[in-house]
C-alpha positions as CSV (number, residue, x, y, z in Angstrom):
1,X,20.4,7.2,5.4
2,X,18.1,4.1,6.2
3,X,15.6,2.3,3.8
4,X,12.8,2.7,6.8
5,X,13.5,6.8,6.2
6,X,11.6,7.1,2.7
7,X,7.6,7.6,3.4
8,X,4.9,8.3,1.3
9,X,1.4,9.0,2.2
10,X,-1.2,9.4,-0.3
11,X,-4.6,9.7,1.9
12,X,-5.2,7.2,3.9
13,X,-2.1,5.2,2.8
14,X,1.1,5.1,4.3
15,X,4.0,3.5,2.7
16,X,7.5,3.2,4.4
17,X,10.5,1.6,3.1
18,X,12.1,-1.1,4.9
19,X,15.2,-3.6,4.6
20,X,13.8,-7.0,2.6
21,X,11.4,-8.8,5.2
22,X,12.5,-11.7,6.7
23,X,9.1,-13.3,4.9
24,X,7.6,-11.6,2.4
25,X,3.9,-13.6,2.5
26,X,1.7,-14.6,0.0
27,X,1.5,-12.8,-3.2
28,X,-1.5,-10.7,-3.8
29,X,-2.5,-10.7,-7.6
30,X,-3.2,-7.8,-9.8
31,X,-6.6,-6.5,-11.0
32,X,-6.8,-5.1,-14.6
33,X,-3.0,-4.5,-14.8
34,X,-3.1,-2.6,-11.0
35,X,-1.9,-3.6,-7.5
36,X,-4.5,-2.5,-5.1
37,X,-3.4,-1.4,-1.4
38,X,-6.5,-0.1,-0.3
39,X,-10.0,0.3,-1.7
40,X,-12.8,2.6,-0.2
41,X,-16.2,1.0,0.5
42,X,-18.0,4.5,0.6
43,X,-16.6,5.7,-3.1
44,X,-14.9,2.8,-4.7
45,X,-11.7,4.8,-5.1
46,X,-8.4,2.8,-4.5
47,X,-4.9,3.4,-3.6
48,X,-3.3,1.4,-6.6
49,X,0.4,0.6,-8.1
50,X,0.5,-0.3,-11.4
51,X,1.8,-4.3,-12.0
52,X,4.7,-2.9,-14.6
53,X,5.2,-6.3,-16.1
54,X,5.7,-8.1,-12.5
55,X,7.9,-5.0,-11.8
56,X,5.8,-4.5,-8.9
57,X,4.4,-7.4,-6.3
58,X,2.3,-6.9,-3.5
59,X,2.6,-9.3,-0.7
60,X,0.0,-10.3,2.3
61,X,1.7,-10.4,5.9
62,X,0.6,-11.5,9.1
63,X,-2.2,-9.4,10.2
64,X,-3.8,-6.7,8.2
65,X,-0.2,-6.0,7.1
66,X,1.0,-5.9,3.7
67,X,4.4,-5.4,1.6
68,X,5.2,-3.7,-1.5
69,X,8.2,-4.6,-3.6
70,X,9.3,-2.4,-7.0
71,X,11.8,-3.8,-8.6
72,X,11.8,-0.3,-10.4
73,X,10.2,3.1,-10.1
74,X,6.5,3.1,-9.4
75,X,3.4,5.7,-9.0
76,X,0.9,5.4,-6.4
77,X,-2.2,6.6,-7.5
78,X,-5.5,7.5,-6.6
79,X,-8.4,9.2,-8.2
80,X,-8.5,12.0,-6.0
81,X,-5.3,12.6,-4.9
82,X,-2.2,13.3,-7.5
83,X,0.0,10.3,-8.4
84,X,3.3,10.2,-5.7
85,X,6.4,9.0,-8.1
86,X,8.1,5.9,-5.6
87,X,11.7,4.8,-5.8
88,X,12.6,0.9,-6.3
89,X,12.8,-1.3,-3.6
90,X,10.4,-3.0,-0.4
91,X,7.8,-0.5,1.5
92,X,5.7,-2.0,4.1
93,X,1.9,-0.3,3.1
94,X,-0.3,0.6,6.4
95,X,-3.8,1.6,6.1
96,X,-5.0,4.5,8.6
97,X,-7.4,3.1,11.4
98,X,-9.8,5.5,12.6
99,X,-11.7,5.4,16.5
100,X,-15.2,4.9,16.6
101,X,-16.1,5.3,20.8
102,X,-19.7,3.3,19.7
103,X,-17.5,0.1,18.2
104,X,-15.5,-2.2,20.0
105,X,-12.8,-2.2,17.7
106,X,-10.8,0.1,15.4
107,X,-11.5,0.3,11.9
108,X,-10.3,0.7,8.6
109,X,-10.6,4.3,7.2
110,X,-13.5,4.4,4.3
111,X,-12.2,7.0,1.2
């Protein structure tokens, strides 16, 4: 079994795991103790893993794409959807896109 087999979705969120990136990018800092992957404009709500101590890192890579590394087991969590339990090691974290025909351009899902 492969690293890139283990998914979690949680909403809008999609987390896959994947072999150690070649670069990771720049560290993205927690807020209050939590490693935000996606926040909602409409409700506020966020797709957050809890920092654990520097257990957990979040990294920025090229594009809109970011990496998640636990060092240990983690939760996703969410205020509307139940907490998903993750497994150690590095996830690549995609955001759904949703079609607008009246835009240009694809956007970011709004929670």
């Amino acid at each position: 079994m492969t690293k890139r087999s283990r998914q979690y979705r949680q909403g809008d969120v999609l987390l896959t795991g994947i072999d150690p990136p070649a670069k990771s990018g720049e560290p993205v800092g927690p807020i209050n103790g939590r490693l935000v992957l996606a926040s909602g404009e409409l409700t506020g709500h966020s797709h957050t893993v809890p920092a654990l101590d520097g257990k957990a890192q979040v990294f920025k890579g090229p594009g809109n794409l970011r990496y998640l590394l636990l060092t240990d087991v983690g939760q996703l969590q969410h205020q509307e959807h139940g907490a998903i339990e993750l497994e150690s090691g590095w996830y690549e974290v995609r955001v759904q896109r949703e079609y607008d025909p009246t835009r240009t351009f694809p956007t970011y899902a709004n929670d």
